[in-house]
N, C-alpha and C positions, 0 to 999 in steps of 0.2 A: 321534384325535390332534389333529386343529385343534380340535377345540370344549374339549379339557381344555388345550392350552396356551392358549387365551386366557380359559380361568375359571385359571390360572397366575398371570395377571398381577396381580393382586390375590386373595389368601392370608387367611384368619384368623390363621394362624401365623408370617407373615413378617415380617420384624424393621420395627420403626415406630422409631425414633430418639427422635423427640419423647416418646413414650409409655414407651420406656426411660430419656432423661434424667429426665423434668421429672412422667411418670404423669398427666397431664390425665384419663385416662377418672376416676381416683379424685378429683382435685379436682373434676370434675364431680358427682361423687354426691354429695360432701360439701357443694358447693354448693348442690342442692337439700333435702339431708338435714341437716344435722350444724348445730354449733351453733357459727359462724365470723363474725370481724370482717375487715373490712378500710381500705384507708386509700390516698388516692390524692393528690399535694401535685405540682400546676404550676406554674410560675412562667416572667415570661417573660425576658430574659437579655436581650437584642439584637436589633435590628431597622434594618433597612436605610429607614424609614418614622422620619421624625422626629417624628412623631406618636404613632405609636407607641414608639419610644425610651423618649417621655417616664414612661412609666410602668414603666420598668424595674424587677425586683422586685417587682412586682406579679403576684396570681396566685389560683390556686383551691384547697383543700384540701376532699378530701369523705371523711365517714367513713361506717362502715356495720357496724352490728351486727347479729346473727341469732340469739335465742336460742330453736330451736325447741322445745326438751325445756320450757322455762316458757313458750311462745308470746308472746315479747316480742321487738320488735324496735326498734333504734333508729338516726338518721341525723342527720348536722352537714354543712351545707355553709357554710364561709369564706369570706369574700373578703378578701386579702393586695393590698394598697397598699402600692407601695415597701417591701416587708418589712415592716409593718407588721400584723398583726391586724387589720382594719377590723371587721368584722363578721359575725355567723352565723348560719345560719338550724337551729334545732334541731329534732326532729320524734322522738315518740314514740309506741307503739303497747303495748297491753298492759293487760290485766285487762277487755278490753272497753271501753277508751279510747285518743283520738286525740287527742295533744296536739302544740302546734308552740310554738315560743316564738321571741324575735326580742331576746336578753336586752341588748342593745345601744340598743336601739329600747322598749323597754318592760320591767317588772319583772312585768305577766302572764305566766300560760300558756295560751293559750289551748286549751279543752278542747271534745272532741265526746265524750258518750257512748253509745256504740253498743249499747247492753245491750236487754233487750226494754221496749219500752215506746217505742221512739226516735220511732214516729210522734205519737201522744199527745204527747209533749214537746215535737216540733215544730210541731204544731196549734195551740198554748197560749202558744207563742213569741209573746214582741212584737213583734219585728221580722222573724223567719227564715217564720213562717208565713202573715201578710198576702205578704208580699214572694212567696214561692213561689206561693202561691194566682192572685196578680192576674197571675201568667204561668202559669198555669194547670196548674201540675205537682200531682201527683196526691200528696202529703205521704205519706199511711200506705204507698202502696205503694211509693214509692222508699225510703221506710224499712223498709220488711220487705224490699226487695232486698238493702239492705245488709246487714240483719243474716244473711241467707241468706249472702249471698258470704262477711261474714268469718265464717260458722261453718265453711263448707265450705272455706276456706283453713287456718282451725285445724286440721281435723280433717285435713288434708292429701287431700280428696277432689275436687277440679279436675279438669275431666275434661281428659284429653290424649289426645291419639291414638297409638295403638299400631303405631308405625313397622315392628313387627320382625312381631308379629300382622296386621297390613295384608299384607305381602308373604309372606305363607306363606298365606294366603286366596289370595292372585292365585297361588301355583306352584300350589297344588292345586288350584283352583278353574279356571283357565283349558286350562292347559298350553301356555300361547300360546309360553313357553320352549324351550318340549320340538316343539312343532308347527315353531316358525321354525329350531329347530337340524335337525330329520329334512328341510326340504324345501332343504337345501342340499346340493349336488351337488360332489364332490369328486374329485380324479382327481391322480394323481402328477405333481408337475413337475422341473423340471432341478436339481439342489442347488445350494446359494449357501454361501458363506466370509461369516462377520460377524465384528464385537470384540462380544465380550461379557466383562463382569466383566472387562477390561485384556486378554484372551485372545483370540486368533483362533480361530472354532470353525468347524467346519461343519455345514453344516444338511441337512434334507430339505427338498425343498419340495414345496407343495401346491396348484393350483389351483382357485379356489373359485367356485362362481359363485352367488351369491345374488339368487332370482328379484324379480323388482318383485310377483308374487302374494304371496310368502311374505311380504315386509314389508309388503305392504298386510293380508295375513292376521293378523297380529304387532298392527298397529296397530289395526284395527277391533275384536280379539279386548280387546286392554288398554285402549281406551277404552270398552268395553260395560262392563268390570268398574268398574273405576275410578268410573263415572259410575252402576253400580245397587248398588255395596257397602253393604249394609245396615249397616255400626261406621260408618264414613264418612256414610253419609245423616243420621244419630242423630245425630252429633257434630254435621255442619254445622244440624240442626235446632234443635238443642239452643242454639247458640251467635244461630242468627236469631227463635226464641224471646225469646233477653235481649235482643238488638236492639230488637226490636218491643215488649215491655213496656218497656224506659227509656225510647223515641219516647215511647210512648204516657203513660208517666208524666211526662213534662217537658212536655208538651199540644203535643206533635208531631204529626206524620200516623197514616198506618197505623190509622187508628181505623176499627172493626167489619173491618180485614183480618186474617186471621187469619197465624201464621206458617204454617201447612201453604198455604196458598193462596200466600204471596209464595214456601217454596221452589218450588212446582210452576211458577210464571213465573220463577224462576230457573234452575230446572234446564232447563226449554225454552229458554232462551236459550245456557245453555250445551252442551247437546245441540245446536243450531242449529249453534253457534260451532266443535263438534268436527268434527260431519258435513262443514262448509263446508272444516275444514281437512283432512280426510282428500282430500276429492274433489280440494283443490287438490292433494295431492302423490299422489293415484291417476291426478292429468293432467299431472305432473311427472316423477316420478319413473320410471328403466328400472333394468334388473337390472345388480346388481354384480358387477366379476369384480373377484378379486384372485391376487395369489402369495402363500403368506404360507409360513413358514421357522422350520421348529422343528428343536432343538436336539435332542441324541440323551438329555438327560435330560427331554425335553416341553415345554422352553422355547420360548417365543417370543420368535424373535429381530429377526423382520422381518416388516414387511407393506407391497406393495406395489396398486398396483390403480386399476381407471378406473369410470366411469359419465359419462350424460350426462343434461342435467335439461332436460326441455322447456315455458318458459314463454311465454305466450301467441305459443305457432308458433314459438317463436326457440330455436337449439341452444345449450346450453352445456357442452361439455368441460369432464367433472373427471377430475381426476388427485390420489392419491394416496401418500405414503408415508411410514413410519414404521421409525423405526431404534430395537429398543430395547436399551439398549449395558449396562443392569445397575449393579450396583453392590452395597449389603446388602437391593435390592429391586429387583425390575425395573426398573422406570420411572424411577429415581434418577439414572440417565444416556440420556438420547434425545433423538432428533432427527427432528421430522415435518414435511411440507411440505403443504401441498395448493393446489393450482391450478385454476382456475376461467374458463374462457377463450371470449368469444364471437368464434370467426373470422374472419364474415364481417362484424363490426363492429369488428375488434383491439382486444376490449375485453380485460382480463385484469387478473384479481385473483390474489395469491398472498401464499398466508401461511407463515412460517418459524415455529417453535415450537424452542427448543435447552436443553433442561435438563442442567447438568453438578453434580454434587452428591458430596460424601463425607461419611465416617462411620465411626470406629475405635472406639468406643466410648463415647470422649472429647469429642471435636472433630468435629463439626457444620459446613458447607457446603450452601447450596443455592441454586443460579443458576437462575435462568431469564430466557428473552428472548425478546420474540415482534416478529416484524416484518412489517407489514402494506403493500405495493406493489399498488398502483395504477396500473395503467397504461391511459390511452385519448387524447386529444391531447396531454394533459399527463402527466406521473410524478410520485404523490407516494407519500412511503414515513415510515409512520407505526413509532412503536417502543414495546415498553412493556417495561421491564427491572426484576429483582426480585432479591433478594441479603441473604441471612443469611447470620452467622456465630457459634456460641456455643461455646466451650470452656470444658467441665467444670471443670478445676482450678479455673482462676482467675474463673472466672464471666462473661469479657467476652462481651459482643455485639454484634452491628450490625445492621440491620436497615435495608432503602432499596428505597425505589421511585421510577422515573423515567420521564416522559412525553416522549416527541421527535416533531415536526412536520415532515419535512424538513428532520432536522442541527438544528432549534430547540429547545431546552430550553424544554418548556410548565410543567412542574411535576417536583421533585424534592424526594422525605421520605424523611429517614433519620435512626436512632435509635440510639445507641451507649451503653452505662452496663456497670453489672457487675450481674450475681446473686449478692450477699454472702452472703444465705442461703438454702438449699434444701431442705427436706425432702419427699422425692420424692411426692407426691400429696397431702399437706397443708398445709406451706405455705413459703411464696416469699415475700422479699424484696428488690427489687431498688432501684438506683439509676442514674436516665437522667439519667445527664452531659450529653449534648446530644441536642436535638427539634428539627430544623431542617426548615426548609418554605421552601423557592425557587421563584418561578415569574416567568414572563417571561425565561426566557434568563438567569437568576442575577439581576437586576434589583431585584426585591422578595426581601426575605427576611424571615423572624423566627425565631428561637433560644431553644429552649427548655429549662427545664431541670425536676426533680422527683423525687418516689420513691413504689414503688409498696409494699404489704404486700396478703398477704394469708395466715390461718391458722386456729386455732383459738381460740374466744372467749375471751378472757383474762380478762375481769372482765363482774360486772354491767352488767345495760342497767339503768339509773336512769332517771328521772323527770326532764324540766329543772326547774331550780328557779324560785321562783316565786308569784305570788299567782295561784290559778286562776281563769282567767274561763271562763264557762259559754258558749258565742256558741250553745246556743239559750235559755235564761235570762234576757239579758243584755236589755236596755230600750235605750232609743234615747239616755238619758241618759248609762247606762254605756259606751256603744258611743261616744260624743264623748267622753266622759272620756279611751279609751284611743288615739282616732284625736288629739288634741289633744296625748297626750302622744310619740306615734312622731312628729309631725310637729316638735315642738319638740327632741327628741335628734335628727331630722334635722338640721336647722336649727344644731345645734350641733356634730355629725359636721361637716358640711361647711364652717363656719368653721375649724374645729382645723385640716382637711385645705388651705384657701386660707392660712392663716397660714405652714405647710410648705412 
């Protein structure tokens, strides 16, 4: 009964709000999968800094295409003066070319091409292959690197770790789960009255006591796996393999060490660094008792409970407890304390945690506030508070977080606009009315404003326009030609902008 109400409290099947309004798991896939633009425009409004002031209307714009189905991809990033367009930095990718351009700054594009042959070209360069050589980087193999990386990016083969494969290796592999839930000892206790879901319920309750063996056994069992997982060793070898070839091809270190040798002085440090932390809390920690309070459907409704922690000789009482009050998911409304107290020094730390949250289908709430007190000659009592709100209809939000020092406003950010368009896991348009940031006690501020998109690709990813320049081709002649000509539209950007 206790070990399935608290596998209860988080559900596969239990309602997520976010993932019912807005579908993130699907913008997620689409994100790595599908063939989507997006578009992001800051600007900054007001600022309590007359220095900053000055540049009001001023701001950033960045685009971003993905066109995975053709393997092209393209990006604009602006800079906005006083409303104005200054300037952009353009960047394109495709056909086994990497082009940027700077069309403000020069009428080139400057080109890389990544096709086979890239070292050879770079060898032959006039300027890119003395220059890499006399710093001693290894030309053909950091170019057959790359052409490795962007093949195995096309072909969408990156290696990632397999979060959901990882943890189904450690249930069946260890049973460290199954071990630490059987050596926990259980016996009936007094029933308790809670609010759950706005309702007064009553519970069973359950005395628990969990040994300091069982969690020492829990923890040496998950870090043996953890630390010999044969997908996990691969991966991190894999990953300290590229390491050590780009050292070694840029005329780094690492020469004649192999990666199998750096992970084995890796892993022994981190094995060193496990073992040190096990032992520290195998001479800390003692066994936990708690109460804890299910419901007559298997809920959990409360858990209450102490331990004490012993560090070098010196006692320290904890105490804890947690109230979970429900909502369209457990945890959407609670309240947990815990307390931390050395007696015979009147030290004592205690921290408040209070989340109160709704959700009709529509309309979205969620608070939370954490308060951290400090007490030993002096009391200080730290706060960190948090607060959305979004309804469906009409798209509004808000969105704030707040730092307090002792009653001192250290920092506070909050974001307020509407979501004018939404289509539930592909794509979202929003607009933030205001992006405010205060810190010092409201003292400093800046105000901000912008719009966000993000969906599916609407048009072509093109080529910036352009005369192409080769920069491994290019002579030392050509390469002044074009540094000669960005410094002069410099030169004249920045008169136009002092005339202003």
């Amino acid at each position: 009964v206790v070990i399935t109400a608290f596998e209860n409290v988080y559900t596969d099947d239990q309602v997520n709000p976010i993932e019912e309004l807005f579908g993130l798991s699907q913008f997620a896939e689409s994100a790595a999968a599908a063939d989507v633009e997006t578009e992001l425009t800051i600007r900054l409004d007001d600022s309590s800094e007359e220095s900053i002031q000055a540049y009001s209307g001023s701001g950033l714009r960045v685009t971003g295409q993905y066109d995975r189905t053709n393997k092209k991809s393209g990006a604009n990033a602006g800079v906005i003066y006083k409303g104005m367009d200054l300037f952009q930095v353009q960047v394109y990718y495709g056909e086994e070319n990497l082009m940027a351009a700077l069309p403000e700054f020069t009428s080139r594009v400057f080109m890389l091409d990544l096709s086979d042959g890239l070292g050879e070209r770079i060898e032959k360069s006039p300027i890119l292959g003395p220059m890499l050589k006399s710093q001693g980087v290894n030309v053909e193999g950091l170019a057959a690197y790359f052409e490795e990386a962007a093949a195995q990016v096309e072909a969408g083969k990156t290696q990632k770790l397999d979060i959901d494969g990882l943890m189904k290796r450690y249930q069946e592999g260890t049973k460290a789960q199954e071990n630490f839930k059987a050596a926990m000892t259980v016996e009936k206790a007094e029933k308790g009255t809670f609010i759950m879901n706005g309702e007064e319920v009553n519970c069973k309750g359950y005395l628990v006591l969990i040994s300091k063996d069982s969690m020492m056994n829990f923890l040496r069992t998950s870090t043996d796996f953890f630390l010999n997982d044969e997908e996990l060793k691969d991966l991190y070898l894999e990953q300290l393999q590229q390491s050590v070839r780009i050292t070694e091809m840029m005329g780094g270190g690492y020469s004649g060490v192999s990666a199998k040798e750096l992970y084995a002085s890796t892993m022994e440090d981190v094995t060193d660094a496990a073992e040190e932390m096990i032992n520290f809390l195998d001479e800390s920690l003692n066994d936990v008792t708690m109460t804890v309070y299910v419901d007559k459907k298997g809920n959990l409704a409360a858990v209450n409970g102490s331990t004490h922690l012993t560090v070098e000789e010196e006692d320290i009482q904890v105490l804890f407890d947690v109230l979970l009050e429900g909502g369209v998911y457990p945890t959407q409304n609670l309240k947990a304390k815990l307390e931390m107290e050395k007696k015979e020094e009147s030290e004592k730390v205690t921290v408040n945690l209070t989340r109160q949250g709704t959700y009709d289908g529509t309309n979205l709430t969620d608070d939370i506030s954490i308060d951290l007190k400090l007490e030993d000659e002096e009391t200080h009592i730290f706060g960190l508070t948090y607060t959305d709100t979004y309804q469906a209809d009409g798209g509004d939000f808000h969105v704030g977080v707040s730092v307090t020092a002792d009653s001192y406003l250290a920092a506070d950010v909050s974001m307020t606009g509407i979501v004018n368009q939404l289509e539930k896991g592909k794509s979202v348009q929003m607009d933030i009315d205001e992006l405010k940031v205060m810190v010092m006690g409201k003292t400093a501020s800046v105000t901000l404003s912008g719009e966000y998109y993000y969906g599916p690709l609407s048009e072509e990813v093109v080529k910036p326009e352009g005369q192409i320049f080769d920069i491994v081709a290019a002579n030392e002649e050509e390469w002044q030609s074009v540094a000669m000509e960005i410094i002069f539209q410099a030169m004249e950007l920045t008169s136009q902008l002092e005339i202003e």
